[in-house]
C-alpha positions as CSV (number, residue, x, y, z in Angstrom):
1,X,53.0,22.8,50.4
2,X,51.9,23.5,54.1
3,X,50.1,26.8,52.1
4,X,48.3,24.9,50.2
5,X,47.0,22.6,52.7
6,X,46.1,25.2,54.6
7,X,44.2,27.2,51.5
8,X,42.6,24.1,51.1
9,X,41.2,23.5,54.8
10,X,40.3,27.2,55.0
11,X,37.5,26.9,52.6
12,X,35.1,24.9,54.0
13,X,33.9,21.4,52.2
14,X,30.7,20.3,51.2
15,X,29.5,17.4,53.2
16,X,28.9,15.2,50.1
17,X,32.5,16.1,48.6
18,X,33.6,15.2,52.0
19,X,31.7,11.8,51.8
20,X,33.4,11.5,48.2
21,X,36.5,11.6,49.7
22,X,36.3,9.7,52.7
23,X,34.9,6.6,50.5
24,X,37.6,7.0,48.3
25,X,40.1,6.7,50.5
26,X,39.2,3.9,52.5
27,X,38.6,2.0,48.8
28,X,41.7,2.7,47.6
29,X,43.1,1.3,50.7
30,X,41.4,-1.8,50.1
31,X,43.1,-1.9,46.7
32,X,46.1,-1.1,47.2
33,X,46.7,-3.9,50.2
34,X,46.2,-6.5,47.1
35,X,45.0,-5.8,43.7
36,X,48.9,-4.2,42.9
37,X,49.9,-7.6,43.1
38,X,46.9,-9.6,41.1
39,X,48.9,-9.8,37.9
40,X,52.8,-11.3,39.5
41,X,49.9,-13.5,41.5
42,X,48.4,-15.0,38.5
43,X,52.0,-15.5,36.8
44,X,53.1,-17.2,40.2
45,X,50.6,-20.0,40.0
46,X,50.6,-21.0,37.0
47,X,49.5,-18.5,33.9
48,X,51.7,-17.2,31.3
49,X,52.9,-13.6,30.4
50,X,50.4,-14.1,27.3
51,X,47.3,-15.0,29.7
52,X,48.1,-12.7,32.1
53,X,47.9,-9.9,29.8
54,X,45.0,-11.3,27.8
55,X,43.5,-11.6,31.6
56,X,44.2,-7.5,31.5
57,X,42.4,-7.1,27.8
58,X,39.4,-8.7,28.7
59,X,39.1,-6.5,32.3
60,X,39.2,-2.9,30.1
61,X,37.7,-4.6,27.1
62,X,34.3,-5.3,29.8
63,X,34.5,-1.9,31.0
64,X,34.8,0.3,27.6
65,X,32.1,-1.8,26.5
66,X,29.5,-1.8,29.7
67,X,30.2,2.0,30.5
68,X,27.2,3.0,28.5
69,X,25.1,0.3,30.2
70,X,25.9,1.6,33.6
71,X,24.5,4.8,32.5
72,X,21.1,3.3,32.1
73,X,21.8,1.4,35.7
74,X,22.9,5.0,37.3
75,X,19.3,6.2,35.7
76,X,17.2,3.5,37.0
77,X,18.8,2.6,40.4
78,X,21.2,6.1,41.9
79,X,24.4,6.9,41.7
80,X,24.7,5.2,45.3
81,X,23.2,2.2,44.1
82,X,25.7,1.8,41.0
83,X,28.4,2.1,43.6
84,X,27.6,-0.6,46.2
85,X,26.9,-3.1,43.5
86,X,30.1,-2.1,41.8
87,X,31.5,-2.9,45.3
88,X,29.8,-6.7,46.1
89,X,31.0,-7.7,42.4
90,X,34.2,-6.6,43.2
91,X,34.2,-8.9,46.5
92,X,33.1,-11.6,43.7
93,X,36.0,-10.9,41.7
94,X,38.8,-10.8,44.6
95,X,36.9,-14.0,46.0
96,X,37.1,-16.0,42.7
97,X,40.4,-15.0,41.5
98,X,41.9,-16.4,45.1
99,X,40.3,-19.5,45.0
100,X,40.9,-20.2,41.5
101,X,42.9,-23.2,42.1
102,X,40.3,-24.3,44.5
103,X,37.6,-24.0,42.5
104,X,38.9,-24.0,38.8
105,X,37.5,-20.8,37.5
106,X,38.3,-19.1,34.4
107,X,40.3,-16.5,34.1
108,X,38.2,-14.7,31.8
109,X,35.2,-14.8,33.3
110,X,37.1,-13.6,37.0
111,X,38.3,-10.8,34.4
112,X,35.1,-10.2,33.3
113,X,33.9,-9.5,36.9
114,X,36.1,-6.7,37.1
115,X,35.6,-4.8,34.0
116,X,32.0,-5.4,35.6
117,X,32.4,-3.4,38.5
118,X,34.8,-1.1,37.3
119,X,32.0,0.4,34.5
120,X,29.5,0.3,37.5
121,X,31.7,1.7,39.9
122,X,34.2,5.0,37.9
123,X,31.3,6.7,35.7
124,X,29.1,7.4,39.2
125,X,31.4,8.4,41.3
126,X,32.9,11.0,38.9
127,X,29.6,12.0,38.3
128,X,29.1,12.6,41.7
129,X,31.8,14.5,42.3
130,X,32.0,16.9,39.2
131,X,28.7,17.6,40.1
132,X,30.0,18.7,43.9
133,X,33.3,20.4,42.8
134,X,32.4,23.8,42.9
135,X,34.0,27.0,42.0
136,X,37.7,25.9,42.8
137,X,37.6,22.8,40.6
138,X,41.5,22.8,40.3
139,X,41.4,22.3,43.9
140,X,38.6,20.2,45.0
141,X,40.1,17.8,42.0
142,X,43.6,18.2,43.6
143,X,42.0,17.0,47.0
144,X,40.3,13.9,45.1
145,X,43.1,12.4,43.6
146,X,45.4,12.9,46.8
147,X,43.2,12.1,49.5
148,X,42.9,8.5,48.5
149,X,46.7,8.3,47.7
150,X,47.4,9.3,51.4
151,X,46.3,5.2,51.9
152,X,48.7,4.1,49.2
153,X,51.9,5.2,50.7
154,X,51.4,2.2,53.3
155,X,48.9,0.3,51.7
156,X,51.2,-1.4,48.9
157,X,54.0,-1.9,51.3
158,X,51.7,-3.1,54.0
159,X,50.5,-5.8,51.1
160,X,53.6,-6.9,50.1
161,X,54.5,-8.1,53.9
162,X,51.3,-9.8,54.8
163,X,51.1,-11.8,51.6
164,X,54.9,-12.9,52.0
165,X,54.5,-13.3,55.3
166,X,51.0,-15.0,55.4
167,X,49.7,-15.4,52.1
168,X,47.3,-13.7,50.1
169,X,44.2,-14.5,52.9
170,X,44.8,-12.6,55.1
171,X,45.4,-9.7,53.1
172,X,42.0,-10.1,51.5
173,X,40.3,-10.2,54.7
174,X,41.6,-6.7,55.5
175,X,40.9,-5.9,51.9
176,X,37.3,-6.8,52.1
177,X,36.6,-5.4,55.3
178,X,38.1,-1.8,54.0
179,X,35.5,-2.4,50.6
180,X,32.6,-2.8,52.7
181,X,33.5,-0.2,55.4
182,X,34.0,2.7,52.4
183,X,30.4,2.0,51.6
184,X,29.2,3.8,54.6
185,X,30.1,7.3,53.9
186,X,27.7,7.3,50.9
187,X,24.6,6.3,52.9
188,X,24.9,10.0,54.8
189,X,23.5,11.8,51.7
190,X,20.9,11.4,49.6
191,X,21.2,9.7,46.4
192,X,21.3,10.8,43.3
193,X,19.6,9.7,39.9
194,X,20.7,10.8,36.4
195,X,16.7,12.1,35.0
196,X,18.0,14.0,32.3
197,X,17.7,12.2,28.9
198,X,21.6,11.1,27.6
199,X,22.6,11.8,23.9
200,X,25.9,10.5,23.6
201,X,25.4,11.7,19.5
202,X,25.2,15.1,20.5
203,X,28.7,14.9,22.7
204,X,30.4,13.5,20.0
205,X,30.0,16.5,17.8
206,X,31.0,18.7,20.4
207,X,34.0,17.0,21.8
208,X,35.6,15.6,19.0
209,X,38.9,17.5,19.7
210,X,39.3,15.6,23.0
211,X,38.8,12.0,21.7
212,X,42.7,11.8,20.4
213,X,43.3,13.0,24.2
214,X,41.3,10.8,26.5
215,X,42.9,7.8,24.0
216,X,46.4,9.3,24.9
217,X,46.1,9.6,28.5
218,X,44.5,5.9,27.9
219,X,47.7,4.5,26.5
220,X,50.2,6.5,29.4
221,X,47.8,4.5,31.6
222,X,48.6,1.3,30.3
223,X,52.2,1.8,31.2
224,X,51.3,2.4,35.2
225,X,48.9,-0.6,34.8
226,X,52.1,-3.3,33.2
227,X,54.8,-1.8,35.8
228,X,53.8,-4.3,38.7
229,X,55.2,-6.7,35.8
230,X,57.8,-4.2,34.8
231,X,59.2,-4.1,38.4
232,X,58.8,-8.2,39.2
233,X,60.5,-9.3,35.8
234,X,63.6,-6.8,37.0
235,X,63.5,-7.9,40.7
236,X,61.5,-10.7,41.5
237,X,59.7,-9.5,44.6
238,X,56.7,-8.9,45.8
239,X,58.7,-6.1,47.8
240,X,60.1,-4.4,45.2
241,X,56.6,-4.2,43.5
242,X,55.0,-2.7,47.2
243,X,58.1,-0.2,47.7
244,X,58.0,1.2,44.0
245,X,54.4,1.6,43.9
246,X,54.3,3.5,47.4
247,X,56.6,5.7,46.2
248,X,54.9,6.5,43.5
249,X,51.7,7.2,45.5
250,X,54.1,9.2,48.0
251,X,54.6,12.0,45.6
252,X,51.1,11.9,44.1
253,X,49.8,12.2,47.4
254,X,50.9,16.0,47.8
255,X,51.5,16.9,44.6
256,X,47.9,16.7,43.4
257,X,47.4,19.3,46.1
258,X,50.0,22.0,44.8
259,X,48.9,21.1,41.0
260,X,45.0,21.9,41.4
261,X,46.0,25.2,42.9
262,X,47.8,25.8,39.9
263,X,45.3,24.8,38.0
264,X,43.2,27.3,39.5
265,X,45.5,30.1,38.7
266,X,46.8,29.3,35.3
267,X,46.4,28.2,32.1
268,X,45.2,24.6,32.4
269,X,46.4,24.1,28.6
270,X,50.1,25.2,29.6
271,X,50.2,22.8,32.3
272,X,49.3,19.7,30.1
273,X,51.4,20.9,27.5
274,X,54.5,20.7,30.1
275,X,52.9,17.4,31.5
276,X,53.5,15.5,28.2
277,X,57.0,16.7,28.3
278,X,57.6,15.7,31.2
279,X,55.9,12.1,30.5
280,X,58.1,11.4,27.8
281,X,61.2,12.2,29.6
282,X,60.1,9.9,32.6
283,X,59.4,7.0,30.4
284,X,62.5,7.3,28.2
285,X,64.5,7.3,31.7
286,X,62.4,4.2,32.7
287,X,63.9,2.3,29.5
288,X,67.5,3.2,30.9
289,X,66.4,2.0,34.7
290,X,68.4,-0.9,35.9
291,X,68.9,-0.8,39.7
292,X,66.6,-0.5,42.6
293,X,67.5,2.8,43.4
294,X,67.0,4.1,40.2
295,X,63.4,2.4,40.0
296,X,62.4,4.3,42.8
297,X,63.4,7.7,41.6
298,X,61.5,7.0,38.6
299,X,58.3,6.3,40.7
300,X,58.5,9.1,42.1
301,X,58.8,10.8,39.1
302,X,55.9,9.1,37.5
303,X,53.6,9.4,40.3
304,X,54.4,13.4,39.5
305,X,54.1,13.8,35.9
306,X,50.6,11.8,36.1
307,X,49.6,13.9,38.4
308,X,50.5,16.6,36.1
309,X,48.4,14.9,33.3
310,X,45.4,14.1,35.7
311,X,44.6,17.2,37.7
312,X,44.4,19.8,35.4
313,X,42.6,17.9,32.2
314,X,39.9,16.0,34.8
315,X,39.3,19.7,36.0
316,X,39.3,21.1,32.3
317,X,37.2,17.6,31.7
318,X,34.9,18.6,34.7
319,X,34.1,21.8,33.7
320,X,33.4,21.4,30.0
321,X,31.0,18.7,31.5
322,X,29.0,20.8,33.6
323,X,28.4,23.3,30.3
324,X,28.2,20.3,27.6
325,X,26.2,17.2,29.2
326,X,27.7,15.5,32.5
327,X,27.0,12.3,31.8
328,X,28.3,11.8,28.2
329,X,31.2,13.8,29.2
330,X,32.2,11.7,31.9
331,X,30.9,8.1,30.6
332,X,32.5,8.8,27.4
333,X,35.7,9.9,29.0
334,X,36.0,6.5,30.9
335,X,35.0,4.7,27.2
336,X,38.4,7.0,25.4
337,X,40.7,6.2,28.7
338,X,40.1,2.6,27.9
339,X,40.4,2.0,24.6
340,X,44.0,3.7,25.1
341,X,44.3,1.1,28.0
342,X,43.5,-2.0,25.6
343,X,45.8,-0.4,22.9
344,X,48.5,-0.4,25.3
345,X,47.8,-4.1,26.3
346,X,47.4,-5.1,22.9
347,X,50.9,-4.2,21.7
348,X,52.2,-5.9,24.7
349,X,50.2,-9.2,24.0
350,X,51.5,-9.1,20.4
351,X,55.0,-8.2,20.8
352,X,55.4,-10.0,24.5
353,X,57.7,-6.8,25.4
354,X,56.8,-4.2,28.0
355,X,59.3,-2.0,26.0
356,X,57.5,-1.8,22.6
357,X,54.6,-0.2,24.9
358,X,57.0,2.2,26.8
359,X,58.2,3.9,23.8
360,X,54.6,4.4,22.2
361,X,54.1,6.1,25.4
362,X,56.8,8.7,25.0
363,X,55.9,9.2,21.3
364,X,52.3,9.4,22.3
365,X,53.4,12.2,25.4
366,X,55.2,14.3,22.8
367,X,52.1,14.1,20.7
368,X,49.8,14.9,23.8
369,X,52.6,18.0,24.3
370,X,52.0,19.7,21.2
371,X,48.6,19.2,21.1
372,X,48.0,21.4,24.0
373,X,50.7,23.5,22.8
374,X,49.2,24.5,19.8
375,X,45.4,24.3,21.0
């Protein structure tokens, strides 16, 4: 691993990757210190298992459905632009759903604000950085997932003491001060606009094959999304929720590293192909979890076998891009991943059991497996 670091340094970084990376990481901070613990908050004072996941549909439902609209934002205003609005409604959104029994607001419009900024905020900055990646795409996609995750071995854990300790506030405050702060790396370039005319028809008879894919790696996401409730209907801590999820961010801090240079190196197909296997496994294992111990084994293991997933298919993802139309690529992409999302949510809301959706995830990682397998 101290290799691959090294490989990595030794070829020097673009200064807007670089600027990519350092915003990323000080955002993902800012998340992790609170919004880990959003849906056990909301259970806490007051809202049912139903609402709370219904509070989860409407976030991914707003940001499927706005993703083609921030298109037209990215072309009018920058990618820049796209991103510091993304990041004000997002203070909205933390601000109204912790004053929400101050202030009486409703749950679906506070979820609405996020699926807001999230449609604003993840089709630019991808953008931005498949356009950057370079030659060593396996790499420089490596480095963007695990950069940020560096902040999430602390961040979650860090969270879970200052709001037990002294309440949500003052873990907002740091939260909101680490949003506005990862602004500032972005203002060092110049910006970017999207001028080339978008055809969203023409990308869907080229990538077709990927659609069942995106949806796929959608629906594993749905499972990472439900485990703060997973791990809080088990143990009944905000603790337990910070420690899991750190050490699930622990091993997808390095590991993203060691999986772009493989990446690089070979087949991209083989790797997902293993990836799903792997998925299934984890999941199936998750099912069987009971103790503490074994919760945090399994988060390490998740944290690698989405890594696994991620890497090598948002560098295959990237490229194909680059060759077929960035923008519907990438916009598209985020429009598959969620729908997966709400499927995963939906079966929860209808079924009120986090199991039903585990085990649609390791039937859907099998199906994921062969795909790749035979492809």
């Amino acid at each position: 691993m101290v290799v691959l670091i090294l490989d990595f340094l030794h070829h020097p970084v673009e200064p807007e990757l670089a600027e990519i990376y350092l915003h990323r990481f000080l955002r993902v901070f800012a998340f992790g210190l609170i919004n880990v613990f959003v849906p056990v908050y909301l259970l806490k004072i007051g809202f049912s298992f139903q609402q709370v996941l219904s509070y989860l549909l409407i976030q991914y439902l707003t940001f499927m459905a706005f993703t083609p609209t921030s298109v037209v934002f990215e072309q009018k205003k920058g990618i820049r632009n796209a991103i510091t609005w993304s990041t004000f409604i997002l203070l909205a959104a933390f601000f109204t759903l912790f004053t929400i029994n101050n202030y009486h607001w409703p749950i679906q419009f506070i979820a609405f604000l996020f699926g807001i900024q999230w449609a604003l905020y993840w089709t630019p900055i991808n953008i931005n950085f498949a356009r950057n990646a370079g030659k060593r795409t396996g790499v420089r996609v490596g480095a963007y997932f695990s950069i940020p995750r560096i902040s999430l071995i602390i961040a979650p854990v860090l969270g879970a003491y200052l709001i037990s300790f002294y309440g949500f506030n003052l873990a907002l405050a740091f939260a909101f001060f680490t949003l506005v702060l990862s602004l500032v790396p972005l203002f060092f370039s110049k910006d970017f606009k999207i001028v080339k005319r978008v055809s969203f028809k023409i990308f869907f008879k080229r990538q077709e094959r990927y659609f069942l894919m995106f949806f796929i790696q959608g629906l594993i996401d749905s499972g990472v999304i439900l485990w703060p409730l997973f791990v809080y209907f088990a143990f009944s801590t905000y603790s337990s929720i910070g420690w899991t999820v750190s050490a699930r961010f622990l091993i997808s801090t390095l590991f993203p590293l060691f999986i772009g240079f493989l990446t690089d190196k070979i087949s991209k197909k083989s790797l997902l192909a293993v990836a799903g296997l792997f998925n299934a496994l984890v999941w199936l294992l998750v099912i069987k979890a009971t103790t503490f111990l074994e919760f945090i084994v399994l988060s390490l293991a998740l944290g690698a076998s989405l890594m696994l997933i991620n890497v090598p298919f948002f560098a295959l993802a990237s490229k194909k891009a680059l060759k077929e139309g960035l923008v519907e690529t990438i916009a598209l992409r985020e429009m598959l991943l969620n729908a997966g999302r709400i499927f995963g949510i939906i079966i929860a809301i209808l079924t009120l059991n986090l199991y039903h959706v585990f085990i649609l995830i390791i039937i859907s990682s099998l199906v994921f497996s062969f795909y790749w397998l035979k492809s």
